[in-house]
ROKOLVO-133650 format. One record per residue (C-alpha): residue number from 1; y, z, x; residue in three letters. Coordinates in pm, whole numbers, padded with zeros to 5 digits, always signed. Each point is the difference from the previous one (the first is absolute). Last residue first. Layout:
REM residues N
(r NUM (Y Z X) ALA),
...
This chain:
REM residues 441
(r 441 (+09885 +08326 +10670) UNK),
(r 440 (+00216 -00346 +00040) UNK),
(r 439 (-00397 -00124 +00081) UNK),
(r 438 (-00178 +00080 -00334) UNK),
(r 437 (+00326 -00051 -00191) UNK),
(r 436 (-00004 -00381 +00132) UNK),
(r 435 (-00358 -00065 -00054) UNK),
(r 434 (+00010 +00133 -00388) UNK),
(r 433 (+00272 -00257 -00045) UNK),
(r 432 (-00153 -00274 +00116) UNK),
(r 431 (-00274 +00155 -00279) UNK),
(r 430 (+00175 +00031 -00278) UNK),
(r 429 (+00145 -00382 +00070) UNK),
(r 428 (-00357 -00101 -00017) UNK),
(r 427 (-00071 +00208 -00334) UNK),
(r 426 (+00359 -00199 -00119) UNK),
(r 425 (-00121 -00338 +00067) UNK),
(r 424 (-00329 +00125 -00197) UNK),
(r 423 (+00176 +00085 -00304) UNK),
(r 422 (+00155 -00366 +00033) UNK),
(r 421 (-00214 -00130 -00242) UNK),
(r 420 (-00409 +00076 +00012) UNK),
(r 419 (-00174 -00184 -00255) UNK),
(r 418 (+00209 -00284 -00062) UNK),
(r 417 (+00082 -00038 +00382) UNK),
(r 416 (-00428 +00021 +00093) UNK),
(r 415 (-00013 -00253 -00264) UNK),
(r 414 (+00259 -00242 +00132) UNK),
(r 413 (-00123 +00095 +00380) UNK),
(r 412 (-00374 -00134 -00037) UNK),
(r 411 (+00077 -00344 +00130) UNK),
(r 410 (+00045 +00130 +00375) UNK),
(r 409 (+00178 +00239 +00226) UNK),
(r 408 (+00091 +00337 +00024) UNK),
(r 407 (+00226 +00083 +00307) UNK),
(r 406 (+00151 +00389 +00022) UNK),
(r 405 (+00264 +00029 +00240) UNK),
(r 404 (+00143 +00347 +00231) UNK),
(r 403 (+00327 -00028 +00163) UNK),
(r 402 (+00142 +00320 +00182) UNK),
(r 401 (+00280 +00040 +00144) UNK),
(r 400 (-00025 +00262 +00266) UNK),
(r 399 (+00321 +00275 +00131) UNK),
(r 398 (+00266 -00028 +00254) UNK),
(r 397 (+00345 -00212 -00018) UNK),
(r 396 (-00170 -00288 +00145) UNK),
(r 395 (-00317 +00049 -00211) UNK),
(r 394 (-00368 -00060 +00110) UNK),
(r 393 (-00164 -00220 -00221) UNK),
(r 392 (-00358 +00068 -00139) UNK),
(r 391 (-00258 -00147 -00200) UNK),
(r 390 (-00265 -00021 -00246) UNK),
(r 389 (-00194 -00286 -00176) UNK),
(r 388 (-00202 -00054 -00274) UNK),
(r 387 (-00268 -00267 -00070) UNK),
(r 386 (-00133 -00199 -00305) UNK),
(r 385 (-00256 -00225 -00160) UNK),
(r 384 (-00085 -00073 -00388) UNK),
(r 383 (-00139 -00320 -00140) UNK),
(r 382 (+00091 -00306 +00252) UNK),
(r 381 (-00140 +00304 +00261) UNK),
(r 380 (-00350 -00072 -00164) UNK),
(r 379 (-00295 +00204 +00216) UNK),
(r 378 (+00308 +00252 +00017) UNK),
(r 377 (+00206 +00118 +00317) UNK),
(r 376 (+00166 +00332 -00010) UNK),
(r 375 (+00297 +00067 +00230) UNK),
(r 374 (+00136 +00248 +00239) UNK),
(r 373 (+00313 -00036 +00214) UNK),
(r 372 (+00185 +00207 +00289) UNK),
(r 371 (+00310 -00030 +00158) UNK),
(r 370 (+00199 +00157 +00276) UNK),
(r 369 (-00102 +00295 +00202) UNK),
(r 368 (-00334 -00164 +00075) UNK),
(r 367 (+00006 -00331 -00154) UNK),
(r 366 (-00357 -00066 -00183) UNK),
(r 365 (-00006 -00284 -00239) UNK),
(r 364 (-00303 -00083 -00225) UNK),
(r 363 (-00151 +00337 -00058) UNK),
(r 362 (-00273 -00011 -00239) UNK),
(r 361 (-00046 +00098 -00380) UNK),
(r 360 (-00207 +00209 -00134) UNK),
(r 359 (+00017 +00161 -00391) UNK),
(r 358 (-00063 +00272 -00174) UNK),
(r 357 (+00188 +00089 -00340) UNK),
(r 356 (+00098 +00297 -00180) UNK),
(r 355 (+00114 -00009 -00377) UNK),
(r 354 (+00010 +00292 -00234) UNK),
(r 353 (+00302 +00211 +00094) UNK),
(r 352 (+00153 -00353 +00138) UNK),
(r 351 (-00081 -00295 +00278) UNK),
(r 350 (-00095 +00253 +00239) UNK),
(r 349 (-00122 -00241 +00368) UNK),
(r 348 (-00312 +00068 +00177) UNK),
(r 347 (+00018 -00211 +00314) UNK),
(r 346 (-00226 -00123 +00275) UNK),
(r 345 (+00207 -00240 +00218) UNK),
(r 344 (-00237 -00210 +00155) UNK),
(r 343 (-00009 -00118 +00391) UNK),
(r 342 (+00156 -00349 +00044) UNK),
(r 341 (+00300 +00110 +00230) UNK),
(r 340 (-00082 +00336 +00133) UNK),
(r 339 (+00126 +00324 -00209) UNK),
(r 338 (-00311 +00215 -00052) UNK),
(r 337 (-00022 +00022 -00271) UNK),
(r 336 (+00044 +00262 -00312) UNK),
(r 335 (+00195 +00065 -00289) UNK),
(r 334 (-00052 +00287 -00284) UNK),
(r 333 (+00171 +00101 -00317) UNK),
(r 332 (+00269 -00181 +00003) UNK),
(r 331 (+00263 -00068 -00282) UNK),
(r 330 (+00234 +00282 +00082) UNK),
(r 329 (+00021 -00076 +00315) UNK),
(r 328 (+00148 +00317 +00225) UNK),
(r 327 (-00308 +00232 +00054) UNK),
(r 326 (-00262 -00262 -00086) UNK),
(r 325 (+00131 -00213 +00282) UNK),
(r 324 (-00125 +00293 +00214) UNK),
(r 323 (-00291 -00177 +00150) UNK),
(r 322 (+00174 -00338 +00034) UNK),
(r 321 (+00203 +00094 +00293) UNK),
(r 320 (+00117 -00360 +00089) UNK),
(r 319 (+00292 +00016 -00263) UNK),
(r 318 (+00120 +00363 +00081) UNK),
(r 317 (-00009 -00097 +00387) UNK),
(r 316 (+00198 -00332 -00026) UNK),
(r 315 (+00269 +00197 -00227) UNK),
(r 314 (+00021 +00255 +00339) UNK),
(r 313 (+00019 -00280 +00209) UNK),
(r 312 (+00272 -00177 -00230) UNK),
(r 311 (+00196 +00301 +00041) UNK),
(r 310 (+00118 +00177 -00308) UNK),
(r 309 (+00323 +00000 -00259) UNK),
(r 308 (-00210 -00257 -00182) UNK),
(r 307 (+00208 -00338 -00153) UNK),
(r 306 (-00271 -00112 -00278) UNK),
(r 305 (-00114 -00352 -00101) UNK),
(r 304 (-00257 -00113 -00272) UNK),
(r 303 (-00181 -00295 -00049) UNK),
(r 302 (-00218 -00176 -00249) UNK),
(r 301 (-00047 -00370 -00025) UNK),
(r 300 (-00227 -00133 -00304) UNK),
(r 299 (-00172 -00358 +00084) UNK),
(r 298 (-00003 -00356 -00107) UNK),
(r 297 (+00358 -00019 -00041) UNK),
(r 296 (+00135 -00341 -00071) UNK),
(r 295 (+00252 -00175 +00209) UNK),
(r 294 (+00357 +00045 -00050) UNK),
(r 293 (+00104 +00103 +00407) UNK),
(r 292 (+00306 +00189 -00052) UNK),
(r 291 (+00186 -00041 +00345) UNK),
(r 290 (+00210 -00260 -00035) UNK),
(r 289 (+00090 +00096 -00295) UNK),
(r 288 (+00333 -00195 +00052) UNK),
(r 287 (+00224 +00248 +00148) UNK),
(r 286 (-00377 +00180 +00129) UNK),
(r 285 (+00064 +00076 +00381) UNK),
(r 284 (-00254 +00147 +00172) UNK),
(r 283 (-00342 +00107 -00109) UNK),
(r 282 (-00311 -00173 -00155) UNK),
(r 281 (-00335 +00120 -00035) UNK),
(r 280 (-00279 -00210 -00129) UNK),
(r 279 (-00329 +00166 -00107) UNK),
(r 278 (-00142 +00322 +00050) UNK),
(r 277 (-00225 -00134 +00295) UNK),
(r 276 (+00297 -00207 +00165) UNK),
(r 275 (+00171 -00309 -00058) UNK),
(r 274 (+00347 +00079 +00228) UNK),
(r 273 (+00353 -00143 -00123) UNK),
(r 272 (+00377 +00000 +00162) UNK),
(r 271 (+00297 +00020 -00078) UNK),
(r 270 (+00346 -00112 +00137) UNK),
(r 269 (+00374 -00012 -00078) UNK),
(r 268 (+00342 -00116 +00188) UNK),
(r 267 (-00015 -00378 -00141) UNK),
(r 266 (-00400 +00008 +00097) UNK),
(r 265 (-00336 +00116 -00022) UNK),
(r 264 (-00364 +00012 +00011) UNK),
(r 263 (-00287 +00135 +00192) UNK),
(r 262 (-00400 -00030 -00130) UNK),
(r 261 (-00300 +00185 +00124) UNK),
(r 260 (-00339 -00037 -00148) UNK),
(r 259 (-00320 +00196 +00044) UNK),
(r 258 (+00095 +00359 -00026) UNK),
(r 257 (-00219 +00264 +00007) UNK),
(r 256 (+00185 +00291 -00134) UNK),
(r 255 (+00356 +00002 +00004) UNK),
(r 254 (+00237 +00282 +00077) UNK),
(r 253 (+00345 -00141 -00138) UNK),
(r 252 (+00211 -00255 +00209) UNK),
(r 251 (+00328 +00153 +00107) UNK),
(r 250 (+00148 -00277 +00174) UNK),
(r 249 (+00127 -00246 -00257) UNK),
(r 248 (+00201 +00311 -00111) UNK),
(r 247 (+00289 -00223 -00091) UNK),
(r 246 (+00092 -00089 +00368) UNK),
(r 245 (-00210 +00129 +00255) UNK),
(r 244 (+00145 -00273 +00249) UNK),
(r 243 (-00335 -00017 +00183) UNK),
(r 242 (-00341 +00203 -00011) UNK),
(r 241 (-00266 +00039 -00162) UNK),
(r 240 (-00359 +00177 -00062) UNK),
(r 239 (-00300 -00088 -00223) UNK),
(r 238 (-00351 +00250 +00052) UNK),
(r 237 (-00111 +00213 +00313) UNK),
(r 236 (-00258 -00261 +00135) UNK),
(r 235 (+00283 -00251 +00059) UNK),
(r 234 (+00190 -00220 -00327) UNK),
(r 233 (+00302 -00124 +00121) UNK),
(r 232 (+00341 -00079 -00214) UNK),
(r 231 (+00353 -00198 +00126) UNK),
(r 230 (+00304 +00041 -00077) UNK),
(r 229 (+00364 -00179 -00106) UNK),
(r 228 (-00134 -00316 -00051) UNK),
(r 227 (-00363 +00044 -00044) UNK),
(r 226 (-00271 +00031 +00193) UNK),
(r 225 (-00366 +00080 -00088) UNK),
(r 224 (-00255 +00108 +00236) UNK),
(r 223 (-00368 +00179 -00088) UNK),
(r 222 (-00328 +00046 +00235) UNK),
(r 221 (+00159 +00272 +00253) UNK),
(r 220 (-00249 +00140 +00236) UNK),
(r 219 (+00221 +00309 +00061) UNK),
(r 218 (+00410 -00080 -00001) UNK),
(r 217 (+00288 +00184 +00128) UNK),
(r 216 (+00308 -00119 -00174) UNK),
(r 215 (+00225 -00280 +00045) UNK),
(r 214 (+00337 +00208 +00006) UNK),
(r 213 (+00087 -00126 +00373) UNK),
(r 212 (-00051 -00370 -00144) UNK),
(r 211 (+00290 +00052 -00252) UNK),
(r 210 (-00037 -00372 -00145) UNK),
(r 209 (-00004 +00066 -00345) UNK),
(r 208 (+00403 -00065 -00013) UNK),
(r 207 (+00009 -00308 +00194) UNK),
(r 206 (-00142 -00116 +00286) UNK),
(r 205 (-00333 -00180 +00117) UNK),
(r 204 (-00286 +00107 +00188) UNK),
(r 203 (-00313 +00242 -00127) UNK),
(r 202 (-00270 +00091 +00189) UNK),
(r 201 (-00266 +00272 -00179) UNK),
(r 200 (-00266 +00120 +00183) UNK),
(r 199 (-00381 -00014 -00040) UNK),
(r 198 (-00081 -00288 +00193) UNK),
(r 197 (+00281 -00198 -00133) UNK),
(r 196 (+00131 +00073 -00355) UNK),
(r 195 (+00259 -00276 -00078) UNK),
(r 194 (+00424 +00021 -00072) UNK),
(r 193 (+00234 -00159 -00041) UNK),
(r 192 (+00422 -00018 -00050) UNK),
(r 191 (+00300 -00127 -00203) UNK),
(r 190 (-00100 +00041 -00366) UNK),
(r 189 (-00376 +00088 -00063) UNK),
(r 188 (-00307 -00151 +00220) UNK),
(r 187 (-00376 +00103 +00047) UNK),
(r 186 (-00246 -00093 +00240) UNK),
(r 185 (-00377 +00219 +00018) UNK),
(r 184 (-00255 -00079 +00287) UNK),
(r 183 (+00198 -00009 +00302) UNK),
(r 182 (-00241 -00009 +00333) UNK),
(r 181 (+00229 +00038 +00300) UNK),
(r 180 (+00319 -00080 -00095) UNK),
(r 179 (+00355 -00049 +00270) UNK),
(r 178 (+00277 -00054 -00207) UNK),
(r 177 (+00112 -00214 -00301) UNK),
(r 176 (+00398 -00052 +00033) UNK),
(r 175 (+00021 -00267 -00300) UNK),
(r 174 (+00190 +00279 -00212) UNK),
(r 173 (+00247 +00041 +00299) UNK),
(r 172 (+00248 +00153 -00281) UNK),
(r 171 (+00188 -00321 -00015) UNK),
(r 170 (-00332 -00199 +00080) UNK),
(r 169 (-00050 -00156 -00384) UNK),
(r 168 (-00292 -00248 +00001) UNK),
(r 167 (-00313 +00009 +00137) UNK),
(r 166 (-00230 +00254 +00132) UNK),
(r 165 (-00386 -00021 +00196) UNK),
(r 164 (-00270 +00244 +00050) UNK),
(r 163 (-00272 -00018 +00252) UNK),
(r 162 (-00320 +00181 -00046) UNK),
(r 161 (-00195 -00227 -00181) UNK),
(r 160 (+00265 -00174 -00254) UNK),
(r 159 (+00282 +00205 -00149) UNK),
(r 158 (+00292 -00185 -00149) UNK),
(r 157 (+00371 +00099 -00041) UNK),
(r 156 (+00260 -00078 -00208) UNK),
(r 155 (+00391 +00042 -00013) UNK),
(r 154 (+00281 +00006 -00281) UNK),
(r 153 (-00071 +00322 -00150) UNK),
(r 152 (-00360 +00102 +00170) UNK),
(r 151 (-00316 -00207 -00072) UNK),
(r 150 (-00335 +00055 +00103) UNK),
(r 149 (-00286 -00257 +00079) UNK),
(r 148 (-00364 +00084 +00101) UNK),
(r 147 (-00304 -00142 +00151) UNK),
(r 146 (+00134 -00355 +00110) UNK),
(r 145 (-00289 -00233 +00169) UNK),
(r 144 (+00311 -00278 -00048) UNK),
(r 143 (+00313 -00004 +00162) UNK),
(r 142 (+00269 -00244 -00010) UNK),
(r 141 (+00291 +00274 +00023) UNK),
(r 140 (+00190 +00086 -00358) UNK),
(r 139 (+00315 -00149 -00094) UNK),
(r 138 (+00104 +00204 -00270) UNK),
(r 137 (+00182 +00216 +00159) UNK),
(r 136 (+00142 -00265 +00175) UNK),
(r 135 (+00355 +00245 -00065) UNK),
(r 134 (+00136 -00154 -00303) UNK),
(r 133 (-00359 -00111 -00118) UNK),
(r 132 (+00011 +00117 -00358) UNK),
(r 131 (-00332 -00114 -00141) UNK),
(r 130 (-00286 -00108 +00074) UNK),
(r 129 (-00283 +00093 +00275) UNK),
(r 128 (-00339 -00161 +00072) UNK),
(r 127 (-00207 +00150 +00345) UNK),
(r 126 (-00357 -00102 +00064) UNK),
(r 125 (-00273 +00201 -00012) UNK),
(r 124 (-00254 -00243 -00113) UNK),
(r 123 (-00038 +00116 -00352) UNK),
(r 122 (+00390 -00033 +00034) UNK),
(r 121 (+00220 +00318 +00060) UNK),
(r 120 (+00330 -00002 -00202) UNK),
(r 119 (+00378 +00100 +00022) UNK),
(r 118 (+00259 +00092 -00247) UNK),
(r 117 (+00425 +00015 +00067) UNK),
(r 116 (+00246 +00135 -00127) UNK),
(r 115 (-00008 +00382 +00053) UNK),
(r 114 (-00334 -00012 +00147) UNK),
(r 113 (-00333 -00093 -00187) UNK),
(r 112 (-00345 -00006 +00184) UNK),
(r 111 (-00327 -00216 -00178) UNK),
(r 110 (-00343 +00041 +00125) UNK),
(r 109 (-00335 -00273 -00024) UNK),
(r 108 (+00126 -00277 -00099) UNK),
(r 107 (-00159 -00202 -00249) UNK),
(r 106 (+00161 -00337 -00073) UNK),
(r 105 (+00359 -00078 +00169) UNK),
(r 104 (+00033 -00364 -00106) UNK),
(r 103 (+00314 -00002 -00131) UNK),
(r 102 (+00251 +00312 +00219) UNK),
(r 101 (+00034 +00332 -00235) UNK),
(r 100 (+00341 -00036 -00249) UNK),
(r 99 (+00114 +00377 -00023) UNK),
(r 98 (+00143 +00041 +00309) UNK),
(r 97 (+00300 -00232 -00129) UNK),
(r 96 (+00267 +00197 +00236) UNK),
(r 95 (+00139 +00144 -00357) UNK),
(r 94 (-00354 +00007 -00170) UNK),
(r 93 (-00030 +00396 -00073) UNK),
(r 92 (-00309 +00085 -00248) UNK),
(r 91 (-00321 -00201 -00004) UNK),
(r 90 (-00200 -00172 +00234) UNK),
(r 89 (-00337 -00161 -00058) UNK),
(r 88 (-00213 -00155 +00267) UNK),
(r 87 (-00287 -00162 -00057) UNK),
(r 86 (-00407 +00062 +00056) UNK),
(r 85 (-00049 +00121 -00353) UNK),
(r 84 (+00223 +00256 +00039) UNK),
(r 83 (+00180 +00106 +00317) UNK),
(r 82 (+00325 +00206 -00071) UNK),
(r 81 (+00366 +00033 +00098) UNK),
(r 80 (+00254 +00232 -00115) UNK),
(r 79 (+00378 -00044 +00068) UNK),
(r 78 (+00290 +00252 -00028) UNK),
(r 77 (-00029 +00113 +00399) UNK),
(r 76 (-00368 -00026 +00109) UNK),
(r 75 (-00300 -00022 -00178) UNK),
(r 74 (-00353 -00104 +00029) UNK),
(r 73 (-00312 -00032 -00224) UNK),
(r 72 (-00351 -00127 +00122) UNK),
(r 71 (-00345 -00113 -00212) UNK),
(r 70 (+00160 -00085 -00348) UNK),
(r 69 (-00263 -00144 -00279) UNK),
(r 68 (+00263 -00234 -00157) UNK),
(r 67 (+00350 +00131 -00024) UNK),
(r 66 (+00197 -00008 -00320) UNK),
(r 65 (+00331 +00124 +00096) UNK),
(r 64 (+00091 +00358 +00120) UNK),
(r 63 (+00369 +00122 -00079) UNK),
(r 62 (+00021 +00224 +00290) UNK),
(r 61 (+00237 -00222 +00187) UNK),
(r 60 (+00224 -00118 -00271) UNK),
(r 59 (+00319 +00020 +00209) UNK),
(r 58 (+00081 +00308 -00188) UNK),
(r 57 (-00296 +00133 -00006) UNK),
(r 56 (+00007 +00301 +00187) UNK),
(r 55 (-00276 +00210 -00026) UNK),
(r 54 (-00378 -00059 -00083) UNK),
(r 53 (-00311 -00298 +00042) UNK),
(r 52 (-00359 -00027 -00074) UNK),
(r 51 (-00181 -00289 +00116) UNK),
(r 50 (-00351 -00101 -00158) UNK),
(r 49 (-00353 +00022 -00101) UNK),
(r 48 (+00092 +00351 -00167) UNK),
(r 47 (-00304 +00148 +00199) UNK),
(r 46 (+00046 -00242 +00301) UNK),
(r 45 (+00353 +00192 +00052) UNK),
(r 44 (+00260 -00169 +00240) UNK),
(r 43 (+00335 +00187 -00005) UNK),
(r 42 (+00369 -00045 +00008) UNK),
(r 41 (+00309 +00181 +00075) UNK),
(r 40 (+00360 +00016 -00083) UNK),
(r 39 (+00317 +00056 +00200) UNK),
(r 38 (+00018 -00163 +00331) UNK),
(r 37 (-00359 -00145 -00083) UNK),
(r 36 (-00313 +00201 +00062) UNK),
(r 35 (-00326 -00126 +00014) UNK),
(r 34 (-00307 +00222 -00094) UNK),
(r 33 (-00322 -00190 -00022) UNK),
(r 32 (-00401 +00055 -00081) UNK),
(r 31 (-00009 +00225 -00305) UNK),
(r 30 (-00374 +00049 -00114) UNK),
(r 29 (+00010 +00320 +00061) UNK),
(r 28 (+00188 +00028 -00339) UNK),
(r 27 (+00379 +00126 +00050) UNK),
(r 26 (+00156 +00393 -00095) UNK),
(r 25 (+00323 +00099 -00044) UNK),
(r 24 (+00117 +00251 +00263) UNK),
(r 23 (+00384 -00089 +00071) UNK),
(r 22 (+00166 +00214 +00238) UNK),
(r 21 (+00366 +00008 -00117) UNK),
(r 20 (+00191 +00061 +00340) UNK),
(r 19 (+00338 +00174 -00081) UNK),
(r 18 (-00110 +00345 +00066) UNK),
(r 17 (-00371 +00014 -00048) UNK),
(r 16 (-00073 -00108 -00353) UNK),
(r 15 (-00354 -00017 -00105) UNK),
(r 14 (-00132 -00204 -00205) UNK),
(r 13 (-00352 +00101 -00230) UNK),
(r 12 (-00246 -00245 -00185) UNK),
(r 11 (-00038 +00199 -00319) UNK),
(r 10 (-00238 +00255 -00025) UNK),
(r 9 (-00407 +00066 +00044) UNK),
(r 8 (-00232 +00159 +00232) UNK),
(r 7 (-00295 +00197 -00233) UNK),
(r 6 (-00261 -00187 -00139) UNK),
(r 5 (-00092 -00199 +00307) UNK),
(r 4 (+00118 +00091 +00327) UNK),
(r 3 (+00097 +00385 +00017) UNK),
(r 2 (+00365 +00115 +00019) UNK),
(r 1 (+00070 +00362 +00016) UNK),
């Protein structure tokens, strides 16, 4: 049994799920930007005062220069952009000369990079694009007021108020914006769009993410990323996809609130990225390393997963019933709440022979049948913090999986890994395991 401080160490875990590595290294809250490329990623982190890039470098693309206090990061294709110090500095791919931003373009306020091609919004909200222009692609309207640019492979699109306008490549009917009612999120990737309007998601376009009857079900979604060959949405019940489903780009692991959303891909591969509680999770494709996000861990990851030969309502019941965890936990001596989000989580936890421990925590997430998370918050989280969650998956072929993390965060983890080692990675396997004979009884 993992307890929060003294007690919940190992090594940052991965786990592999079929051919999807799911990534779990961990990122300082102070990370601001994901922005995938076709095979390499970037992000903005005010704790390292700069931008962090990983994957393919074969254009030079994640070879970072010397930026300047850097307030936005973009990428698209094998080129990187960045704002730092007011400019605009491009690194990586310069084939369609998208590296070279227009003189006299001071201080914009976003950057969006396509295959080729790089546009800008002004302080004013103006539109400035460079770059390959094969298709007017970048030949962007005479707007200003702009709120939002995206870029797909060789076509853009800009957001302002609730009208949203494309330019460039129409072979797929990228340009074919339909009817929006209030659209308050655009993005772009390869040959089609796509914006959250009052709650939905509308996507136009072609290609291969552009399976509009797989667009799934959404509930208050606040997330979108697209990407070439999918597209990601964060809703109330966590990240889902859907397109091609190439390279497990679909199979996003269970994240736990998740603030950033990133989609990339291309040349028959994607991956995508999510900054979420435990850190940043990548999954998808990972040729290039796509996928193995290199910043440093500020936090110790456990997790366990078990197949059980049982029902997920009948796991639901075992893990609710905390009365009689003292029958089948072999690290709990008592638990009680009452199991409403906020309420504590009164616990008396055997650390060994000699060793007992009380503790409350408080239920953060509360999914009936699904998930469930309890945490402990500290008068100095930048210290020692953390949260664990449970939950289920009904199998196809019959049968739960079941997922259960551990979350300890803060500067106290190198001593609380000296102390502890991965004795207590294998106390929180013990019990995963303890759950799964309890309910295959």
């Amino acid at each position: 049994m993992c307890l929060y401080l003294g007690a919940c160490t190992s090594d940052t875990q991965s786990l592999d799920v079929g051919a999807v590595d799911l990534a779990a290294n961990a990122a300082a809250t102070t990370l601001k930007q994901l922005a995938l490329g076709k095979a390499h990623g970037c992000s903005l982190d005010a704790a390292i005062s700069g931008v962090l890039c990983w994957g393919d470098n074969r254009r030079g693309q994640t070879s970072v220069p010397l930026l300047a206090a850097p307030t936005f990061v973009a990428a698209g294709g094998d080129t990187t952009c960045a704002i730092a110090a007011g400019l605009v500095r491009c690194w990586g791919d310069n084939s369609r000369g998208q590296l070279f931003a227009p003189i006299g373009l001071l201080n914009p306020k976003q950057l969006a990079v396509g295959d080729g091609h790089v546009c800008a919004v002004t302080q004013d909200g103006a539109l400035r694009c460079w770059g390959d222009n094969s298709l007017a692609q970048a030949r962007p309207p005479a707007w200003t007021g702009v709120q939002q640019i995206a870029a797909g492979a060789h076509h853009t699109c800009a957001l302002k108020g609730n009208e949203v306008l494309c330019w460039g490549d129409n072979r797929q009917r990228q340009l074919a914006v339909p009817p929006l009612t209030a659209p308050t999120q655009l993005t772009a990737g390869g040959d089609h769009s796509c914006v959250l309007d009052a709650g939905k998601i509308v996507c136009w376009g072609g290609g291969a993410a552009a399976l509009f009857d797989r667009i799934p079900a959404v509930t208050e979604p606040s997330l979108l990323a697209t990407g070439v060959s999918h597209s990601c949405v964060l809703d109330q019940r966590g990240v889902s996809c859907w397109g091609d489903g190439v390279a497990g780009d679909l199979t996003p692991r269970e994240l736990t609130r998740t603030t950033q959303l990133a989609v990339g891909g291309g040349d028959g591969w994607a991956h995508a990225c999510a900054r979420h509680q435990q850190g940043v999770a990548c999954w998808g494709a990972d040729n290039f390393g796509q996928t193995s996000y290199n910043g440093e861990p500020l936090h110790v990851l456990h997790r366990s997963e078990s197949r059980i030969n049982a029902s997920s309502e009948k796991v639901w019941a075992i893990i609710m019933d905390l009365d009689r965890y003292p029958e089948w936990n072999p690290y709990t001596i008592a638990m009680k709440s009452t199991l409403k989000i906020g309420d504590p989580m009164v616990m008396s936890v055997k650390m060994s022979e000699l060793l007992t421990i009380e503790q409350t925590e408080h239920i953060r997430v509360l999914e009936e049948g699904h998930k469930v998370c309890w945490g402990i918050d500290t008068t100095t989280p930048e210290f020692n913090s953390g949260e664990r969650c449970q939950w289920l998956e009904p199998l196809p072929e019959g049968g739960t999986r079941y997922i259960t993390e551990d979350l300890i965060e803060g500067t106290a983890n190198p001593l609380v890994t000296l102390l502890f080692g991965e004795a207590v990675q294998n106390g929180f396997d013990a019990v995963a395991l303890a759950l799964k004979q309890r309910a295959e009884q």
